[in-house]
N, C-alpha and C positions, 0 to 999 in steps of 0.2 A: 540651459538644460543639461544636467550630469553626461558624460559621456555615455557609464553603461547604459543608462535610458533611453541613449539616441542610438547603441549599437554597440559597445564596447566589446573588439571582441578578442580571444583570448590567443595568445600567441600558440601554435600548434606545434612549435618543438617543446612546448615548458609543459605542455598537456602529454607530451608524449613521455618527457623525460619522468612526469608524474606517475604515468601506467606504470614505467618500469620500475622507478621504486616502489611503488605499492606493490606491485604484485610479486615481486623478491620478496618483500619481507612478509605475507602470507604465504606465499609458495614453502616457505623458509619454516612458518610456523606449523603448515601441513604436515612437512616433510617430518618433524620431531613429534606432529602428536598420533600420526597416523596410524600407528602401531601403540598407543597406548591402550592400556585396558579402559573397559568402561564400567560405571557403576553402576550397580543392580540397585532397582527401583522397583516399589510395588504399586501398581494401580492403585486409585480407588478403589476402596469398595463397594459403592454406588453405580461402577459402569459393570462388574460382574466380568470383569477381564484378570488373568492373570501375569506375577508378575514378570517383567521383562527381564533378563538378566545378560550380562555380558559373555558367559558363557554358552547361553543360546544360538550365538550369533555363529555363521557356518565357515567352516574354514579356508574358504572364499572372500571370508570380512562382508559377507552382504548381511543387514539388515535383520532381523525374522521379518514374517509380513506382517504387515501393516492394514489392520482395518479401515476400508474406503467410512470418510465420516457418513453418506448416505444411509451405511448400514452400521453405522456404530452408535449404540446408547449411549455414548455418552456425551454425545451431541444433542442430545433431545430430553427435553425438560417437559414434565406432564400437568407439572403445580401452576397456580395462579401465580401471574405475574404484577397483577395492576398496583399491587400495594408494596412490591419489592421497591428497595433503589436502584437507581441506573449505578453500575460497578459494584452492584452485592457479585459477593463470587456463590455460586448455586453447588457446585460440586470441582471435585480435582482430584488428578492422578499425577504421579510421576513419569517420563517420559523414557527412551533413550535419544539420541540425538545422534543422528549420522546424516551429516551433508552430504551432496552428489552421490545419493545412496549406498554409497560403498564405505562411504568412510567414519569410522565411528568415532564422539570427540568425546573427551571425560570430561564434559561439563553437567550439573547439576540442574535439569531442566524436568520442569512444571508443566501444565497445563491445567486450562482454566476456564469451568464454562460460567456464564457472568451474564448478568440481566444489560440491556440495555434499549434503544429508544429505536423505532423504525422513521422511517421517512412521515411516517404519516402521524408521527406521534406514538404509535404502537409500540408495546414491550414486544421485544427481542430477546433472544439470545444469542452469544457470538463465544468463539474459543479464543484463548490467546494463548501462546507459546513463552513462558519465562524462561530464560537462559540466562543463567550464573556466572559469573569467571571463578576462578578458582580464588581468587582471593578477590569479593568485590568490596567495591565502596559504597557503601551504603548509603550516600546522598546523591548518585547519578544513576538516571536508568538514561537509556535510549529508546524508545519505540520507534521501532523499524515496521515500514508498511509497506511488506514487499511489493513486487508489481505481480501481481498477480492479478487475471484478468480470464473470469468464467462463470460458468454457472453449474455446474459441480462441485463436489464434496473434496474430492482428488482434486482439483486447481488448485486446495487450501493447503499455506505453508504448516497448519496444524498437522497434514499431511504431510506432503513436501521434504519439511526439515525430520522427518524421523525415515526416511527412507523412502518411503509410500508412492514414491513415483521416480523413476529413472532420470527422467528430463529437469529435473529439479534444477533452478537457476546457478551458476559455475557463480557469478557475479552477486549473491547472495550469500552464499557461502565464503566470498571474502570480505564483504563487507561486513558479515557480522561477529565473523572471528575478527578483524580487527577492532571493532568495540571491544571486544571480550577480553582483548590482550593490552588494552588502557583501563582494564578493572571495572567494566564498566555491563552493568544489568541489562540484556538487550531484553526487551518486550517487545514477539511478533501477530499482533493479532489478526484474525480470522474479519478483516472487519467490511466484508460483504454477510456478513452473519450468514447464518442455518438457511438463510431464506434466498441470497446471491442475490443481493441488488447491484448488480454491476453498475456504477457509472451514477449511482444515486450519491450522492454527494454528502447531503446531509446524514442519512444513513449513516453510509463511511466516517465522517465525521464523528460520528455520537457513538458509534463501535469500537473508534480508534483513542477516543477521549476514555471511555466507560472501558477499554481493556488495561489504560493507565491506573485508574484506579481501582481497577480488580487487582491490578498487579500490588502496587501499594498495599492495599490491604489485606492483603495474602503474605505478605512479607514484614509486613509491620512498621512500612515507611511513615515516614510523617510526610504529608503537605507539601506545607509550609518550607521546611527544610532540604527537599529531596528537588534535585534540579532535572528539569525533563526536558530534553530535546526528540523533535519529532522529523522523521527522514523521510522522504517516499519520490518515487520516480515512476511516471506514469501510473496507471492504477493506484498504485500507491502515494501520487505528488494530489491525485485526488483526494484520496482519504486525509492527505497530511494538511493538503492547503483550506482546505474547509474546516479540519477540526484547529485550525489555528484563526482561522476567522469566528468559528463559535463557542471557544472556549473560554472569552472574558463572562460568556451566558448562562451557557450549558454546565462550565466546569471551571467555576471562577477561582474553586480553592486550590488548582492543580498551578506549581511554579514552572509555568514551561519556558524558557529563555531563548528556546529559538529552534527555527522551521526550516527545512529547506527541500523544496519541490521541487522537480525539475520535468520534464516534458509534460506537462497537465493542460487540461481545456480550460482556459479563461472563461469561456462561453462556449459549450456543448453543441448547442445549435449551428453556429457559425463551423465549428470542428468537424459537423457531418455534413454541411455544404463542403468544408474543403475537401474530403475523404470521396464524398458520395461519388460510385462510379468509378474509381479510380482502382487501380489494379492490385495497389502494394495493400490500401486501408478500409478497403470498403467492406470488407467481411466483417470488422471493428462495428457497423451499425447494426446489423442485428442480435447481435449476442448485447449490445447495449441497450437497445430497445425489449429485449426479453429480462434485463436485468432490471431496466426502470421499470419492466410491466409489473415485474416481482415486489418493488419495493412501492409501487403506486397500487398494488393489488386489484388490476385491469387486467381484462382477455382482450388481448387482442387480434383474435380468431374475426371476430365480425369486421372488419375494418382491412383484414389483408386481402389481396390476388392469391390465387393460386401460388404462381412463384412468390409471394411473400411466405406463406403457408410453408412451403418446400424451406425458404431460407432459414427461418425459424428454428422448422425440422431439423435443419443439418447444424443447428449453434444449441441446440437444448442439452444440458447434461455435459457442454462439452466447453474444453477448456477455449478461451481464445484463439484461433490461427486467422489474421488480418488478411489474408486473399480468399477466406473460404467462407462464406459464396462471396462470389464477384456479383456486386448488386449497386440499385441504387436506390431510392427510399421511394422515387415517382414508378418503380418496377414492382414497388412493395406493397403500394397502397391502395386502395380502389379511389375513382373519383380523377375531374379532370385537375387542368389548376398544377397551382405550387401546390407539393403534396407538405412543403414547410409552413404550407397556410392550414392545414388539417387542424381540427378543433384536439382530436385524440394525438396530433404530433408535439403540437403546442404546450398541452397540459403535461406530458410527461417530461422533454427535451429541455422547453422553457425556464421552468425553474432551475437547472444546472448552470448557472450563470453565476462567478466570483463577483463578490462586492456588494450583496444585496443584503446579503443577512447579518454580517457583523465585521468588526474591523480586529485585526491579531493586536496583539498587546507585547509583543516582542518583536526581535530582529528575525527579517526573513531574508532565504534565500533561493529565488527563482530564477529559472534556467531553461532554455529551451533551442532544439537545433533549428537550422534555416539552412536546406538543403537546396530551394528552388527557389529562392526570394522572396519566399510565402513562408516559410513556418519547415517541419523537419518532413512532410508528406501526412500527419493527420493533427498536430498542435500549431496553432497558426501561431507565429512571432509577434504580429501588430497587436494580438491578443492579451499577451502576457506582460508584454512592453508596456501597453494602456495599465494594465492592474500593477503593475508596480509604483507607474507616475500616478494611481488614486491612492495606492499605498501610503506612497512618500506624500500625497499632500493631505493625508488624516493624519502624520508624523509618524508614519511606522519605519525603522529602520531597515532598508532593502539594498540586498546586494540581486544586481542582475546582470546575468551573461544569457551570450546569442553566441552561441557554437557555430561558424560558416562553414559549409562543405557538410555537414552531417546532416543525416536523417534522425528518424525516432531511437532506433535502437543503438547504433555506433554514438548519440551522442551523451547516452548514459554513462561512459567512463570516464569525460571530464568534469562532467556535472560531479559523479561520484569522489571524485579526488578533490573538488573543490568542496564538498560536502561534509567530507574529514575535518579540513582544518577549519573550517565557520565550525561546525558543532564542537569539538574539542574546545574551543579557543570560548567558545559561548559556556558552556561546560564548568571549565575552570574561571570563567568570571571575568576575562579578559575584554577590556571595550573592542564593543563592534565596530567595521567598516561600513558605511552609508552610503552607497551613490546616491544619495536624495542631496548629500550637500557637495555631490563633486563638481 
C-alpha cells in the first residue's frame, strides 16, 4: 500500500520553514506594489455603471465602493438561455482590483458573466474574475476557486477581490499574487453562480469548468494549447475536485493537467454526521442545506421545526461562520428516526458523494488535516484517503497528504505551499509524483 495512502505525513518543521518563504517573498511583492498606481478601466456598457478610475480611489488607498452583486445588473441576465453554450460570455466590464480592501494592485482585470449549467441541468449564470500579470503567458491560466462559503452576493470573490468586503481572505491575496508573479492568468470564478448553491457539487463543477472557458474565449486562448490547472481549498477543493472529475464529459476540450483540493467532503453525508452538533462546524449544515435547497430548487419550509426555521433564518443572505447556529440536523427536522434517513435529507446530501460521476484525466492533489484522528473537525480523513486509493486504482496520478495536529482552517497553509510547487511543476510539463506507485 503507498505510504501517503496509508498516512504519509508531512514533517512540520519543512511546512513551517515553507510558510516562511512563501510569505517573505509576497510580503516582499506587496511591500513594492502597494503604492503603485492603478489603471483606469471602463465598465461595460451593458451594466450602466461608470467608469472606475485610479484617481477615484481616497487618499486613504480604500477602494471606491463597491456594488453588493444582489443589487448589481450586471449580475442578472434577462435573455433566453436554453439555446446558449455553457462558457458563452453574455456580457463584461473592466474591473479595479484591490486585495484586503485597502490595497490596490496594477493588474489588468476583467470580469465576466457567462452561461453555464445548474445542478439540475438548468442554464445558469455565474461571474468570473480574470487577473492578468503584467507580462502574461499566454498558454497558462490558473483558476483559482476561492473558499468561499455562502449564500449572498457579498461572499463572492467577484466582490471580494475588488474591495467590496473588509474581511476578504489575507491567504487569497497571496496565493494569487503569487500566480501572477510566475506570468501566469489567474481565473476566479463566482462558481456558486447568481443562485449560491453552496456545497452543490456539480453545480460548482460546471461553473468552475464554464468560467475556464469564458475565460479563454474572452481572451482568445486556444484549447488545445493553453495549460489549466485547477486550485481550491475547502469550498473551493469542492468546486475544484468535482470539476476535475467531470471534465473528461462536460468539458473534454479544456487541457487541464492537474488539481489539487485540499480539505473537501469525499462524502457530504458522512461530513455532516461528523460536524452534526458539534461546536466548531455545525453551523456549516445549514447554510449547506440552504445552498443545496437552492441548487435542487426545493422549499424546505415544510420539512423544518421551528428551530430548523430559526437556523435557516440566521444563515440566509449570509456569509458562512461554522458555529452559527450551533445545531444539529435531528434539531432541524420534523419526524422521529435518523433524520439521515429523511427522504428530503437524502435527495439533497446524497448525491454529493466523489466518485460517482466521473474519473479526472490528470494528476491530482488531495490534502486534508486530522486534528482528532477523524478528519480536521468537519472533512473526515478515512474519507479522502478512500477517494484517492479509487483514484489511484482507475490510474489517476494522486499525490496525498494528512496534515497531524491541524484542523480545517490552520491546515490550509501546508496544503497551500504544497499546492505551489505540484501546479507550477504540472504547468511547465514537468512529470508528476504518484503515491499510487510508492
Amino acid at each position: 500500500m503507498p505510504r501517503a495512502l496509508t498516512g504519509r505525513r508531512v514533517p512540520r518543521a519543512r511546512r513551517l520553514a515553507r510558510v516562511v518563504i512563501r510569505s517573505s517573498v509576497v510580503l516582499a511583492f506587496f511591500a513594492a506594489t502597494a503604492g503603485a498606481p492603478t489603471e483606469s478601466h471602463t465598465a461595460s456598457a451593458s451594466t450602466g455603471t461608470s467608469p472606475t478610475t485610479g484617481a477615484a480611489r481616497s487618499a486613504a488607498s480604500r477602494p471606491p465602493a463597491v456594488r453588493d452583486p444582489d443589487r448589481d445588473p450586471f449580475y442578472r441576465w434577462r435573455g433566453r438561455l436554453d439555446r446558449v453554450r455553457p462558457g458563452t460570455v453574455l456580457r463584461s466590464r473592466m474591473v479595479d482590483l484591490a486585495l484586503l480592501n485597502t490595497l490596490p494592485m496594477p493588474y489588468p482585470v476583467e470580469q465576466l458573466l457567462y452561461r453555464t449549467t445548474g445542478e439540475l441541468g438548468q442554464p445558469r449564470v455565474a461571474v468570473t474574475t480574470i487577473i492578468q500579470p503584467l507580462v502574461p503567458r499566454a498558454d497558462r491560466l490558473v483558476s483559482y476557486q476561492a473558499p468561499y462559503n455562502g449564500l449572498g452576493g457579498h461572499c463572492a470573490p467577484s466582490f471580494t477581490l475588488r474591495g467590496g468586503e473588509p474581511t476578504a481572505d489575507f491567504l487569497d491575496a497571496f496565493l494569487i499574487s503569487s500566480y501572477l508573479l510566475g506570468g501566469y492568468t489567474v481565473v476566479v470564478p463566482d462558481y456558486l453562480t447568481t443562485r449560491y448553491g453552496y456545497t452543490a457539487g456539480h453545480e460548482s463543477a460546471h461553473a468552475t469548468l464554464d468560467g475556464i472557458r469564458a475565460a479563454q474565449n474572452q481572451l482568445g486562448l486556444s484549447r488545445s494549447a493553453t495549460r489549466v490547472a485547477m486550485v481550491g481549498y475547502s469550498g473551493g477543493a469542492i468546486a475544484s475536485s468535482y470539476a476535475a472529475e467531470l471534465a473528461p464529459t462536460y468539458a473534454s476540450g479544456l487541457t487541464i493537467v492537474a488539481t489539487a483540493a485540499g480539505g473537501f467532503p469525499a462524502n457530504l453525508m458522512r461530513a455532516y454526521r461528523y460536524a452534526d452538533g458539534e461546536a466548531s462546524w455545525s453551523g456549516a449544515i445549514p447554510t449547506s442545506l440552504a445552498g443545496l435547497a437552492n441548487a435542487f430548487q426545493v422549499d424546505l419550509a415544510p420539512y423544518l421545526t421551528p428551530k430548523g426555521r430559526r437556523d435557516m433564518a440566521t444563515v440566509a443572505g449570509e456569509c458562512l461562520d461554522a458555529r452559527k447556529p450551533h445545531t444539529s440536523l435531528r434539531q432541524m427536522f420534523k419526524g422521529a428516526g435518523d433524520p439521515y434517513a429523511l427522504p428530503i435529507v437524502r435527495r439533497l446530501v446524497g448525491p454529493m458523494a466523489m466518485g460517482r460521476r466521473g474519473t479526472p484525466d490528470h494528476p491530482m492533489l488531495l490534502a486534508v488535516g486530522n486534528a482528532d484522528g477523524r478528519g480536521d473537525g468537519v472533512m473526515l480523513v478515512d474519507d479522502a484517503r478512500a477517494l484517492a486509493r479509487e483514484y489511484c486504482r482507475r490510474g489517476v496520478p494522486v499525490t496525498f497528504r494528512e496534515y497531524p495536529g491541524l484542523e480545517h482552517l490552520s491546515a490550509s497553509a501546508p496544503f497551500e505551499l504544497e499546492t505551489r510547487l505540484f501546479v507550477l511543476a504540472r504547468l511547465e510539463g514537468l512529470p508528476g509524483y504518484t503515491d499510487c506507485d510508492a
